[in-house]
C-alpha positions, 0 to 999 in steps of 0.5 A: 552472500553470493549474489546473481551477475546482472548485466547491463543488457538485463537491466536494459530488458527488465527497466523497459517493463517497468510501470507505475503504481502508487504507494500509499503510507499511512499514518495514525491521528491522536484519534486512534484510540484503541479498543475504541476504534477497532472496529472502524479499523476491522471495517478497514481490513475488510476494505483492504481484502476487497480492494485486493481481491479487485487487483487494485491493491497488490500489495498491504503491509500493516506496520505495528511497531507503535510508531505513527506508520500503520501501514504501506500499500502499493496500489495499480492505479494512478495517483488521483483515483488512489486518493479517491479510493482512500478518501472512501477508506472507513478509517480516513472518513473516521479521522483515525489515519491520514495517508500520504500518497507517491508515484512510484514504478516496479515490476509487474508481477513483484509480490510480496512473499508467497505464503 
């Protein structure tokens, strides 16, 4: 694979810009029992589009290889209004996930890929 050079002066520019976001990862309880809880987790689909739509959530992955992950999200906000916002969540109310939550930093604009 044939990578682009970047130089020190192009890190040095693009790092200048870099901000902080907080990544959310979520993760099953034994309470997630499906069918039964599949409508908590529909609710919780439709929170996630909204908070989308707001800009707060730029970025939800939900992981369905049967592991204990469900999820990561990167957020725009800081850490204590994520956990605010995650305590609300219809599925973390239900006791059907719990979450962890890191400061992290990106680059504005960085998505995930286009449809």
């Amino acid at each position: 694979m044939d990578l682009p050079v970047i130089t020190d002066e192009t890190m040095r520019a693009r790092l200048a810009g870099v901000r902080t976001y907080t990544l959310m990862i979520l993760k099953a309880t034994p309470k997630l029992v499906r069918p039964d809880v599949d409508p908590i987790i529909w609710e919780h689909g439709r929170r996630n589009f909204a908070l989308r739509e707001t800009g707060l959530l730029n970025i939800v992955c939900p992981v369905s290889d049967g592991s204990s992950l469900c999820g990561i999200g990167i957020f725009d906000a800081e850490v204590e209004r994520v956990r605010e916002i995650m305590d609300d969540d219809p599925g973390v109310e239900a006791g059907i996930f719990t979450y962890e939550l890191h400061p992290c930093r990106g680059f504005p604009g960085s998505a995930s890929a286009a449809p």
